[in-house]
C-alpha positions, -999 to 999 in steps of 0.1 A, spaced: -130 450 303 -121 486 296 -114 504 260 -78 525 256 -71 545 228 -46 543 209 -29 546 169 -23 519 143 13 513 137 9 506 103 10 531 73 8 569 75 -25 571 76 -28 569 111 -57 552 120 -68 561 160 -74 526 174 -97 515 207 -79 485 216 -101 458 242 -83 446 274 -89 424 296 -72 411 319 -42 422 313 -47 412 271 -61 431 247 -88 406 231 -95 429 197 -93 462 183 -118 487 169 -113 519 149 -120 553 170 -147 567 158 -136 599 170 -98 596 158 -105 626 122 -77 604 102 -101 572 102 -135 582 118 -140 545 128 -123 525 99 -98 502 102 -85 481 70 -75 447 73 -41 446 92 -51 470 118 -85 449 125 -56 421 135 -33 441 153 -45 421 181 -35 386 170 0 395 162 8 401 195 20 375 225 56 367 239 62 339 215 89 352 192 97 381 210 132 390 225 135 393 256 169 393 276 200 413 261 228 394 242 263 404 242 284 383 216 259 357 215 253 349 250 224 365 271 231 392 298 213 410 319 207 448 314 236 465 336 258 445 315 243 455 279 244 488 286 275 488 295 291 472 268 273 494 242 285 526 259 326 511 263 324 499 229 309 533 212 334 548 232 362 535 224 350 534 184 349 570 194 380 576 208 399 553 187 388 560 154 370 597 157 338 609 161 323 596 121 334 563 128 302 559 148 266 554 131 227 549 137 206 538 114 167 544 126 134 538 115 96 553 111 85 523 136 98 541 165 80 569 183 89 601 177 103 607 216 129 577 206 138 596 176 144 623 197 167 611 221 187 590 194 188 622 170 204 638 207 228 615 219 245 609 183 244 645 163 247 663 198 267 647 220 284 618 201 295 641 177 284 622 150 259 634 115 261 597 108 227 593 116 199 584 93 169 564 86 147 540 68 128 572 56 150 577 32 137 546 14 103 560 11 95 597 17 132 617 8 126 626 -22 90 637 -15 106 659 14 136 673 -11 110 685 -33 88 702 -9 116 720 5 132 733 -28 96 746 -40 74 753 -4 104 760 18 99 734 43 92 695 47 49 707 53 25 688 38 4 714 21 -34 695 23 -51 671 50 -74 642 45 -107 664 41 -91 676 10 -91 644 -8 -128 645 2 -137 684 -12 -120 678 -45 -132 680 -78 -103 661 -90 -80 637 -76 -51 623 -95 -34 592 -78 4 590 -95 25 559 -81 -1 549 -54 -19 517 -49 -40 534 -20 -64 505 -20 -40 486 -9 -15 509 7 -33 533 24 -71 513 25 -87 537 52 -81 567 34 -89 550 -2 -122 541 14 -130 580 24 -123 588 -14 -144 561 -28 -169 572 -2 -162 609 -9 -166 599 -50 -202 581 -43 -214 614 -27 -201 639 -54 -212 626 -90 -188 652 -104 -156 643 -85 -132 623 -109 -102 601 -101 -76 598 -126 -54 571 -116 -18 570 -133 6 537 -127 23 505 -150 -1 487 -133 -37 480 -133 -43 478 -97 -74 480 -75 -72 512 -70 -87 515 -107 -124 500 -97 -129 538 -87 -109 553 -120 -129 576 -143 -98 577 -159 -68 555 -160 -31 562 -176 -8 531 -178 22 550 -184 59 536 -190 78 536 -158 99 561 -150 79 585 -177 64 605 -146 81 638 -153 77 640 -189 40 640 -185 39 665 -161 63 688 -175 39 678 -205 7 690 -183 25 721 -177 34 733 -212 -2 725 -220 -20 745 -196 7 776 -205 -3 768 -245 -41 763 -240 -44 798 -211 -50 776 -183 -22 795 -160 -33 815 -128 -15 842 -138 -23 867 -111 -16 838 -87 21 830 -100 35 870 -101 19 870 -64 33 842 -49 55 820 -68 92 825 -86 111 808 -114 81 799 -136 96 813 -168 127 787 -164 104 757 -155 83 762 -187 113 768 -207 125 737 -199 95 721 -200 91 725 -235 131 714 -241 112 680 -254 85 677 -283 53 693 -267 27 677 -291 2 660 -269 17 630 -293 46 630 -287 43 631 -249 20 603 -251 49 579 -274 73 590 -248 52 579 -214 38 548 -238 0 563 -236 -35 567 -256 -29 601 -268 -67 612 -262 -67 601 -230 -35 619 -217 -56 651 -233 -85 644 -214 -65 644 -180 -48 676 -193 -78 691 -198 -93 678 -171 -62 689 -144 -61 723 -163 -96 730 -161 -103 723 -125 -92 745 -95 -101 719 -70 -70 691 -77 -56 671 -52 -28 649 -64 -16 622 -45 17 603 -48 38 583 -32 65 554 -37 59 548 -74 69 589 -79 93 590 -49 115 559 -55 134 566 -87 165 581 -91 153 610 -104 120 610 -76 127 647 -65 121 662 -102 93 641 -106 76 655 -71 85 687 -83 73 687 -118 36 675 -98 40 708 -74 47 728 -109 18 724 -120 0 733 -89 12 762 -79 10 774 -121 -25 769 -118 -29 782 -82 -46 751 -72 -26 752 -31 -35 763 -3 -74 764 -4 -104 734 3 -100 704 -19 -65 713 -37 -28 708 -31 2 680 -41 -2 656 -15 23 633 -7 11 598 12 33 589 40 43 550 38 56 550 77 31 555 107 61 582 119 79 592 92 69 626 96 75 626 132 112 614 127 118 639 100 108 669 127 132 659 156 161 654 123 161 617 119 175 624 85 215 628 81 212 659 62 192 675 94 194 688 125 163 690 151 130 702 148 129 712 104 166 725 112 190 720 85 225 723 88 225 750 62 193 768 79 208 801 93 223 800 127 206 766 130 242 751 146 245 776 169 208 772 178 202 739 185 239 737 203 227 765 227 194 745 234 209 714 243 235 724 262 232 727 297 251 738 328 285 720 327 281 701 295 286 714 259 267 697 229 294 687 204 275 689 171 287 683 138 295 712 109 274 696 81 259 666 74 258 628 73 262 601 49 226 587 36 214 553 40 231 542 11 262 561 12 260 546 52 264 510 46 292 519 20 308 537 43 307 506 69 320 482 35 352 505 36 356 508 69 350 544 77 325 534 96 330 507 123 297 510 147 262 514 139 233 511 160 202 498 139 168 504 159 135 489 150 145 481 104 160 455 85 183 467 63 195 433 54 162 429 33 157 463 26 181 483 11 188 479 -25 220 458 -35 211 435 -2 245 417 -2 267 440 -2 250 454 27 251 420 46 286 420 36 291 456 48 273 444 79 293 412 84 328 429 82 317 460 107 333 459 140 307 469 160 270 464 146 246 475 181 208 462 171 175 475 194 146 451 181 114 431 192 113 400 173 136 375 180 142 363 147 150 385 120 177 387 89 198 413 102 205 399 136 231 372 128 250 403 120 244 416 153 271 418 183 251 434 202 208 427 208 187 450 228 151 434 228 130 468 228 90 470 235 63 469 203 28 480 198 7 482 226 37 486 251 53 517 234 44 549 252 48 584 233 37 601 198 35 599 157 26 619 134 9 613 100 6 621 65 -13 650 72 7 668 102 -16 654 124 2 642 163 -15 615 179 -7 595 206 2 560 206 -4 549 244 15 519 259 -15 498 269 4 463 280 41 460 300 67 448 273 74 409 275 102 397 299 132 422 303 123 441 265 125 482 273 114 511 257 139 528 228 140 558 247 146 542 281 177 523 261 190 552 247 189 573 276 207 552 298 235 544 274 242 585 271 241 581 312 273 555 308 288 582 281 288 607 308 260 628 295 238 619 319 222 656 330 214 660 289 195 633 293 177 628 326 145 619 314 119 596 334 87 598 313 82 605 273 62 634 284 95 649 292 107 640 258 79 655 241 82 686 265 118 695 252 110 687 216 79 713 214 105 737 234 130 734 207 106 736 181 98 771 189 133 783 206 139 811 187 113 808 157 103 842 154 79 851 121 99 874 99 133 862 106 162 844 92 154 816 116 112 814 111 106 778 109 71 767 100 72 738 122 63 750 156 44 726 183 59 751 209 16 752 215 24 720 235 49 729 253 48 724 292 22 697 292 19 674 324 19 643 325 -22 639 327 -22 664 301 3 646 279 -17 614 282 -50 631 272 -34 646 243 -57 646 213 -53 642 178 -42 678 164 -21 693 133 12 711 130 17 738 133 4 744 171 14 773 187 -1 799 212 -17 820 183 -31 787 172 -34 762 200 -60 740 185 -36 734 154 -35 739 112 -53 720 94 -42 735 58 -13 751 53 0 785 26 -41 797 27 -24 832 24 0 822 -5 30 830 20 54 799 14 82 788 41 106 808 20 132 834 32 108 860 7 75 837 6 79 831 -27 70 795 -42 94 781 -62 86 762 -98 115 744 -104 132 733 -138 131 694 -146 145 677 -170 136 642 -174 155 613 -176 149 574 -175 157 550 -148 198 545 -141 190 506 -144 188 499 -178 176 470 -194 198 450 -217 198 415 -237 205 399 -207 181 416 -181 152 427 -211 122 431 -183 118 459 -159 111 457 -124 87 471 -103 85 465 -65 55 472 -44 36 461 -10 9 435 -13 -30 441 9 -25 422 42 10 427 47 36 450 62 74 455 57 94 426 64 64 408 82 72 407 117 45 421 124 17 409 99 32 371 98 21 366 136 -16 366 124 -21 337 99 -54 352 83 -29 375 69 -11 356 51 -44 340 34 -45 368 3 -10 365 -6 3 331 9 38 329 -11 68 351 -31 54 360 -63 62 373 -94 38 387 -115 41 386 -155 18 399 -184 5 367 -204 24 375 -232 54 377 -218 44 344 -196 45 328 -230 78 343 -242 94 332 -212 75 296 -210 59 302 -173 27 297 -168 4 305 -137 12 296 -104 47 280 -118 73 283 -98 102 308 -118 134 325 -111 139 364 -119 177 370 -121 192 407 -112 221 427 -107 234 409 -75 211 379 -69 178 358 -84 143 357 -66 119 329 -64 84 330 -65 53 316 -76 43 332 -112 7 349 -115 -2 356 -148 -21 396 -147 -32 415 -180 -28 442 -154 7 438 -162 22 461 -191 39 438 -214 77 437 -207 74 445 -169 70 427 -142 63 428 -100 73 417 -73 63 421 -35 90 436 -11 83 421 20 91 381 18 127 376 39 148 351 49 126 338 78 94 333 58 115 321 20 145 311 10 152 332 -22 124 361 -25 144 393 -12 134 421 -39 164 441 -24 185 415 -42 173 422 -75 182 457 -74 213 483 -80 219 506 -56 210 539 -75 198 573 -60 183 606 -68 212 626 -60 190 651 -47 175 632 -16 199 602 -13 168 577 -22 174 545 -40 157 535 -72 137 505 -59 113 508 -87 129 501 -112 150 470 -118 160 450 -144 158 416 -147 156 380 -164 127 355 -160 133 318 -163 111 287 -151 125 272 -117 136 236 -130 122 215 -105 110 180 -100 92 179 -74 65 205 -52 51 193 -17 33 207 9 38 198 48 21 209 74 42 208 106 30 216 145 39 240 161 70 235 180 84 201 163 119 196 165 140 196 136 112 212 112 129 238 93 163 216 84 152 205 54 148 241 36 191 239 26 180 201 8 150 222 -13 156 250 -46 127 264 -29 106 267 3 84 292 15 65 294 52 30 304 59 19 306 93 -13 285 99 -37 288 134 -24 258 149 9 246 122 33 261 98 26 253 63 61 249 43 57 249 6 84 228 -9 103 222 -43 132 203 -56 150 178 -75 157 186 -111 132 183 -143 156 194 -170 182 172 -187 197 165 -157 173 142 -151 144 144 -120 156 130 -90 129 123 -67 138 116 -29 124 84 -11 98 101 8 94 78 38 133 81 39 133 118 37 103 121 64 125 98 87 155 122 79 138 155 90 112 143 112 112 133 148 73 114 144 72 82 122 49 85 91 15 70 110 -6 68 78 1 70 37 -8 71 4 18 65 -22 16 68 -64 51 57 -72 43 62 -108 32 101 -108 53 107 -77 21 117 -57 20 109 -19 0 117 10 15 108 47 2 119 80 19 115 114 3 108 148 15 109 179 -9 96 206 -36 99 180 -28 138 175 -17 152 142 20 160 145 25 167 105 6 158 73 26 158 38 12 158 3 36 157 -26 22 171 -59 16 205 -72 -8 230 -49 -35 230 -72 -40 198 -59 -45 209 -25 -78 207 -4 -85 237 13 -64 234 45 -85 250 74 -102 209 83 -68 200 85 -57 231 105 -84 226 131 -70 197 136 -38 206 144 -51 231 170 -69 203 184 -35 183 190 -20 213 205 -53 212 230 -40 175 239 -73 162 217 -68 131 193 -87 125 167 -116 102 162 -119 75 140 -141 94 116 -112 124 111 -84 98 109 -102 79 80 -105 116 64 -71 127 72 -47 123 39 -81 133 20 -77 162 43 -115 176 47 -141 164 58 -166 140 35 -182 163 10 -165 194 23 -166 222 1 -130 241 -5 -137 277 0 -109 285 -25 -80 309 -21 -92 336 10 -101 368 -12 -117 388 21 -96 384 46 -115 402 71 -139 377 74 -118 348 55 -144 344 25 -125 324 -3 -129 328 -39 -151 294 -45 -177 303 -19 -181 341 -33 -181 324 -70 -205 301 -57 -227 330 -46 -230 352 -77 -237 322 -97 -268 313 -72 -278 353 -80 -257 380 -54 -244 398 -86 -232 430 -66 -212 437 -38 -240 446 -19 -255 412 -21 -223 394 -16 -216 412 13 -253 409 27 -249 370 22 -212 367 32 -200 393 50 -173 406 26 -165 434 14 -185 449 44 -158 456 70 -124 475 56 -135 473 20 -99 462 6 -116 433 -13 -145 450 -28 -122 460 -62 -117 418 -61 -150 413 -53 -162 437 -91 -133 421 -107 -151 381 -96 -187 397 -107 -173 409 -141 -156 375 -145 -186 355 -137 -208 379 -159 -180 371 -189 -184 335 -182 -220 337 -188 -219 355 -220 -192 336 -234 -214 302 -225 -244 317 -244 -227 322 -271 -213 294 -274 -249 273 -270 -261 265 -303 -291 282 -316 -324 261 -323 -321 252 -361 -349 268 -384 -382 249 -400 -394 257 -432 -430 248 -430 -433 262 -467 
């Protein structure tokens, strides 16, 4: 057994990995001790990176118009057909649409071969969903796309403001080296500022429930305050900044009472004044934000009015201060520097960067072949998929997203998709929504076979090593791309072997002509990196941009000196003027939307819904509702209900949260078509943008909330691999799949129970319909519509049914087991038969809904435990094991002890008190 190192593909923190492998398997994962983004730590997902991998589900042979093909053939169609889009239609009528999952040398060479030699600015990617606006406003004020602060910031400040973050959930590592960080330094505060209560509030000295979309009024509030109360950096703004008079000026457009701010965001007036005072008063600040600030269609201003009030209280550019902005991708960054955005060029080169055309057509060319790039720039993601809906458009290539579940307004994209001529798609998996739309499949390599570079929220490069050989004929991006420009003729642009080479000519270009002092300085430069071997490129360690020969060992801060990326090094404070969400609400759509990720999962799952321990926390859709507003509406908890949008409804399973504001609800964005029938946020949702940085409003949506009228629920268990399992999802209102150890668990639910009457199926009939294994054993209550069935085949568990609501459920790991025993060829004993449609063990205890999922504690065991005396996390975790690996569950595990604690009180006061004697 031997270690390699490696980097999480998750979020942008980017977590340096030691994966385990032996023979020829990697058997688990550890954190790198010695990686400076995690130090050791890994939060749940990455500790499982190793159990979503295997070849089952993967793609591995080319398809051409359905039918597999080998290589020679693929390639060969995707180059004739581009070509002829090309030639046919012009040089725009050809697309790509890319992603932060791929490497930064595949963004490279897909960036090349489309805006350089194809001709084409059509190319864009899933960035834009998450970090444009973030990037727009850094540019307008800094001067470049440069994160100002790193990690050890978070860790030096005084005071850190989180502002449309869930970083216990979204980022756990790093939220773990701020509550760390906050347990060291008693006078560090966090101030945490979101609609919702999440867990990132356990660590909260002070927390701001704010209305959505209200970001930029408080800010520009914060601003005006610190100008009214003295609490400028005066000296520091004539030095180094420009345009503060005009920000102020319109900062105090609105009412600047402290009141009146705090009506308009919907916020305890004191409060707000405390984090004024508290922001104004403190040199050390680092704020951090991310999609709860970015995606809004007025994100840019909002990241902007946070930098104002940096840089008016000179609180950049030194230890422990600086607007931070969390990466959600583990390469967004890295795509943004080779110009994976439409509106850039290569290596932080906009079209509109001086010279930058002539520049980067000078570097790519070579000997006999001329670069052919574009005049100006692309059409956004949004603007993309319109374009393919009115034809303009008629061949994209997709690589490594889903856009049919992502993107805002999600049918008219699938339709968009369905009517495009040509629609080329490099992915892994070998089921996902987008690839029925697909005339073209390249199965491309995943974690732990992908060889190259990211780089994360803090500039930092690190490698990402391919450690395992991709699964049958599956390639790497690169390799793909490179020999399709080979086929276009462009074959000496793009002789590549190795992603050394890659990297090689991106650090080249990245300092070609970037000369301090000129029109065409560029404060991304890894030209420090340039001419690396291979050994050397395969031993690269972790270091931040900017690297260069006068700094070979990187940057870890950025503007120390107050010099800004700027043509005269001058920060910008830029004037914003607030303004709501675009998606209003109205009588027939009165709640507001907000859409989020959940702790143990990722994107559209097809990743994170390989490991079933994953899917423990969060098993199903849901919709989350304040209990008020679960009255109103008549749901209750863990009711199935129906939130209706602009162009489509969403099903999930209601939990009722007071950390809900009232009139607001939330779902999760990463259920799809291959794990629920109807629970695609993206459906919900208008296709707005800031029209600044092109990125949709996905935070704010307005919808409808009805109970889902049905008659019956179910739950069946199926193995692995039976025939026939999934055909009965188009006969249910609603079904949902969790992935199990050794089955797939399908929640079910249908008939009617409204005036239509309740129509409840014959269930042996309907288990002979869709199941190939005769019902062995059941249980049936014709009166209450209950029944329990199990069927056996050769005394092993094939699939077990119970028909009822899931509170009814015992917990499902007995019956589990038993499945993976079947697939092990075992049958079951007498004694586990007689147990089976109880489905646990005699006197079993049900461990309750799993709460850690790194050690897959459930809620009734840790309930259990504080009653018997572990009232803290310490004990808890010294008993059970949770809370003592990534940490995610410890702000569950204070919310259980609180509960408990409540429960306690309320009981004694409800005992009666020992009635008095008067012995007088």
């Amino acid at each position: 057994m031997h270690q390699a190192r490696t980097t999480c593909p998750y979020c942008g923190v980017g977590c340096g990995v030691l994966a385990c492998v032996e023979n020829d398997r990697i058997t688990g994962v550890d954190g790198d001790a010695d990686h400076p983004a995690n130090f050791g730590r890994l939060c749940v997902k990455g500790s499982a990176l190793h159990e979503t991998l295997g070849d089952h589900g993967r793609l591995t042979r080319p398809r051409v118009d359905g039918a597999e093909v080998d290589w020679e053939t693929a390639l060969d169609a995707v180059a004739d057909r581009l070509q002829a889009t090309r030639r046919d239609h012009g040089k725009g009528a050809v697309a790509a649409y890319l992603s932060g999952q791929l490497l930064t040398e595949d963004y490279y060479v897909a960036n090349k071969l489309f805006k350089g030699f194809l001709g084409t600015p059509h190319l864009d990617t899933n960035s834009r969903l998450c970090m444009a606006s973030a990037v727009a406003a850094y540019k307008r004020s800094l001067g470049a796309d440069a994160v100002p602060c790193n990690y050890e910031d978070i860790e030096e400040a005084e005071l850190v403001v989180l502002v449309g973050s869930n970083l216990a959930w979204n980022h756990p590592v790093l939220y773990q080296r701020l509550r760390t960080a906050k347990s060291r330094n008693p006078l560090m505060r966090v101030v945490v500022i979101d609609p919702r209560v999440t867990d990132t509030c356990e660590i909260a000295d002070l927390y701001l429930g704010l209305k959505p979309g209200s970001d930029a009024r408080l800010f520009n509030g914060l601003l005006a305050w610190m100008a009214d109360k003295g609490r400028l950096d005066r000296v520091y703004l004539e030095k180094h900044t420009t345009g503060f008079d005009d920000a102020l000026a319109t900062a105090r457009e609105g009412d600047g009472a402290v009141e009146a701010i705090a009506a308009d965001c919907d916020v305890d007036p004191e409060r707000l004044e405390t984090f004024f005072y508290w922001f104004a008063s403190q040199l050390h600040v680092v704020t951090l934000y991310s999609q709860g600030i970015n995606q809004s269609s007025s994100g840019t201003d909002k990241c902007n009015a946070i930098i104002n009030c940096h840089l008016a209280g000179g609180k950049i550019g030194l230890p422990g201060a600086g607007p931070f902005s969390i990466t959600g991708q583990p390469n967004a960054m890295g795509g943004r520097e080779v110009g994976g955005l439409a509106n850039q060029l290569a290596a932080h080169m906009d079209y509109h960067s001086p010279g930058a055309i002539d520049r980067v057509t000078r570097f790519w060319a070579t000997q006999h072949l001329a670069p052919d790039v574009p005049d100006g720039p692309g059409h956004k993601a949004l603007e993309l998929f319109e374009a393919i809906e009115r034809g303009e458009v008629r061949a994209v290539w997709i690589m490594a997203t889903n856009p049919a579940v992502s993107l805002p307004d999600v049918h008219r994209v699938r339709r968009a998709l369905a009517k495009c001529p040509l629609v080329i798609v490099s992915e892994c998996v070998a089921d996902t929504d987008l690839l029925p739309y697909a005339d073209i499949v390249l199965p491309a390599s995943g974690w732990s076979e992908k060889d190259g570079t990211v780089t994360n929220s803090e500039r930092r490069i690190s490698r990402q090593r391919g450690i395992l050989p991709p699964p049958g004929e599956a390639r790497h991006d690169w390799w793909i791309i490179t020999q399709v420009a080979r086929r276009l003729g462009f074959g000496e642009a793009f002789a590549y072997e190795h992603p050394g080479e890659i990297f090689d000519e991106h650090a080249r270009l990245s300092g070609f002509e970037n000369q301090a002092g000129t029109d065409s300085a560029r404060l991304f430069d890894i030209s420090g990196l340039a001419g690396l071997d291979r050994a050397a490129y395969d031993a690269l360690a972790p270091i931040q941009w900017p690297v260069t020969a006068d700094v070979p060992h990187g940057t870890a801060r950025l503007f120390e000196d107050g010099r800004f990326a700027t043509p005269d090094g001058l920060a910008r404070l830029i004037p914003v003027r607030p303004h709501g969400p675009r998606q209003t609400l109205s009588g027939t759509r009165p709640l507001r939307l907000n859409t989020g990720r959940v702790r143990d999962q990722w994107h559209t799952m097809t990743r994170t819904g390989r490991a079933p321990r994953l899917m423990n926390h969060r098993a199903e859709p849901f919709i989350e509702v304040e209990p008020g507003d679960a009255e109103a509406w008549g749901v209750h908890d863990q009711q199935l209900a129906r939130l209706t949008g602009a162009g489509g409804d969403y099903i999930g399973r209601v939990r009722v949260s007071k950390a809900q504001r009232r009139g607001e609800v939330f779902v999760p964005m990463h259920w799809t078509g291959q794990f629920s029938g109807r629970a695609s946020m993206g459906g919900l949702l208008e296709a707005h943008r800031d029209p600044v940085s092109g990125q949709p409003e996905s935070k704010h949506g307005a919808v409808s909330l009805e109970p889902l009228a049905a008659g019956w629920e179910a739950t069946l268990l199926v193995a692995d691999g039976l025939e026939g399992a999934a055909d009965w999802c188009d006969a249910t209102r609603y079904w949902a799949r969790i992935p199990l150890g050794g089955c797939q668990r399908w929640q079910l639910a249908g008939g009617r129970a409204d005036a239509h009457g309740d129509t409840r199926p014959d269930w042996l009939a309907w288990l002979a319909q869709y199941l190939p294994v005769a019902p062995t054993l059941w249980c049936e209550d014709p009166a209450s519509g209950r029944l329990r069935a199990a069927g056996l085949e050769a005394g092993r568990l094939r699939w077990w049914l119970m028909v009822g609501p899931p509170a009814e459920l015992p917990g499902l790991a007995w019956l589990d087991e038993r499945f993976q025993e079947a697939a092990r060829g075992d049958a079951l004993d007498a004694a586990r038969r007689r147990r089976l449609l109880a489905g646990c063990d005699d006197g079993a205890a049900d461990s309750g809904p799993v709460v850690c999922s790194c050690h897959q504690v459930g809620r009734a065991t840790i309930v259990s435990a504080i009653h018997a005396g572990d009232t803290s996390v310490e004990a808890l975790g010294a008993r059970l094991a949770c809370g003592t690996q990534c940490g995610s569950c410890i702000p569950e595990l204070k919310s259980l002890i609180e509960e408990c604690a409540e429960e306690e009180r309320a009981h004694a006061r409800a005992e009666p008190k020992p009635e008095s004697i008067d012995v007088a």
